[in-house]
C-alpha positions, 0 to 999 in steps of 0.5 A: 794692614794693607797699603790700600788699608792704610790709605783708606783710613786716611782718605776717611780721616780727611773726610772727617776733617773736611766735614767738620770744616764744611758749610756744605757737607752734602756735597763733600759726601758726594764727592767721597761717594764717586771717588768711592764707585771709581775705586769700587769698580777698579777693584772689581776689574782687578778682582776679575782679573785676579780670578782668571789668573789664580783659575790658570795658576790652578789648571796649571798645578792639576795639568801638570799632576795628571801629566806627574801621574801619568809618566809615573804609570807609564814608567812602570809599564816600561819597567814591567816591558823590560825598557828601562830605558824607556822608563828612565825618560819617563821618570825623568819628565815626572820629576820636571811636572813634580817641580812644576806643580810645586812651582805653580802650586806656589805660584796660586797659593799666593794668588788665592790670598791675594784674591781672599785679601781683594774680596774682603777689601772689596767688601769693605769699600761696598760696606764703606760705601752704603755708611757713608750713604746713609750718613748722606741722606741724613746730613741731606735731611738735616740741611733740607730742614736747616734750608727751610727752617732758614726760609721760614725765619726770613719769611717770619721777620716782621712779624710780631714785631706790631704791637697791636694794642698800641696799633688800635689805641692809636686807631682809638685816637684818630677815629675820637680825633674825626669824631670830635672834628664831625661833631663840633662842624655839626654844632657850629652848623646849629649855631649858625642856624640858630643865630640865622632864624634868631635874625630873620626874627629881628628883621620881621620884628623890624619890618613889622614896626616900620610899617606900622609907623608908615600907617601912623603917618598916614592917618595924620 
C-alpha cells in the first residue's frame, strides 16, 4: 500500500470520526470536498508532469536503439571495407548505446509504474470524491428536512394545547351569564311599570273622591 494510500485512509477514518461528532455534517463534507479537488488537481500536475517524463525516458530508450542499430551496420560496412579500425570505433559507440538503453530502459520501467500506480490512485481520489458528494447531498436532504421539520414544530407549539370543549362551555356560561342579566333588567323594568300604572290608578282613585266630597260640600 502506498503512503499517499495510507494516508487516505486515514483522512477518511477522521471524516468518519468527525461526522459522527458533528452537529453539522454538511459542512464538514464540504470541507473534506475541497480538500479533496486541491489534491485531485495537484495529482493531476503531478500525473502530467510524470507523462512528459516517462515520454523522454522513451525517446531516450528508442534514440539510443536506433543509434545501437545503426554503429552495428555501420561497423559491418567497415568490416566489409576492409577498416577494421573503423569498425572497432563503430562497435565501441554500440556498446555505449547498449548501456544506455539499458540504463533509460530502466529508468522508464520505473517511471511507466509509477505513472500506472498515479492513474489508479488518481481515479481513486475521482471515485472518493463523487461517494463523499452524493453522501453530501443525502446528508444536505436530510438536515433540510430536520431544518423544516424543526420549524414546523416551533410554528405548531400552541396549538392543540385549547381545549375546545371546555373553550365553548365557558362561552355557554358567559352568554347564560349576559342572557339572565338581560333577562331579569327586563323584569325588573315590567314590574316597575306595573307598579307605576297600579299607582297612577290609586292617585285617579284619589282625586276622583276628593272631588266628589268637595261637591258634597258644596250642595250643603
Amino acid at each position: 500500500m502506498s503512503v499517499f494510500r495510507r494516508v487516505r485512509d486515514i483522512t477518511l477514518a477522521n471524516l468518519n470520526e468527525w461526522l459522527e461528532e458533528s452537529q453539522d455534517p454538511v459542512r464538514l463534507i464540504d470541507q473534506f470536498l475541497i480538500e479533496t479537488r486541491q489534491e485531485i488537481a495537484e495529482a493531476e500536475k503531478l500525473h502530467y508532469q510524470y507523462a512528459g517524463h516517462t515520454k523522454q525516458l522513451k525517446q531516450q530508450v528508442d534514440q539510443a536503439k536506433v543509434m545501437r542499430d545503426k554503429r552495428e551496420e555501420q561497423a559491418l560496412l567497415a568490416l566489409k571495407a576492409e577498416e577494421e579500425h573503423l569498425a572497432k570505433l563503430a562497435l565501441q559507440e554500440k556498446m555505449l548505446y547498449e548501456e544506455k538503453i539499458a540504463q533509460y530502459a530502466d529508468l522508464y520501467e520505473q517511471s511507466r509504474q509509477s505513472l500506472q500506480d498515479l492513474e489508479s490512485q488518481l481515479n481513486e481520489l475521482k471515485t472518493e470524491y463523487q461517494v463523499v458528494y452524493s453522501k453530501r447531498q443525502y446528508y444536505f436532504a436530510r438536515m433540510e428536512t430536520l431544518r423544516l421539520q424543526q420549524r414546523m414544530n416551533q410554528r405548531m407549539n400552541g396549538f392543540g394545547t385549547q381545549d375546545v370543549p371546555k373553550m365553548f362551555n365557558r362561552l355557554e356560561d358567559r352568554v347564560s351569564d349576559m342572557e339572565w342579566e338581560a333577562r331579569s333588567l327586563r323584569e325588573l323594568r315590567k314590574t316597575g311599570q306595573d307598579f307605576a300604572g297600579q299607582a297612577n290608578s290609586t292617585l285617579d282613585e284619589e282625586l276622583s273622591r276628593l272631588k266628589q266630597k268637595l261637591q258634597d260640600k258644596g250642595e250643603e
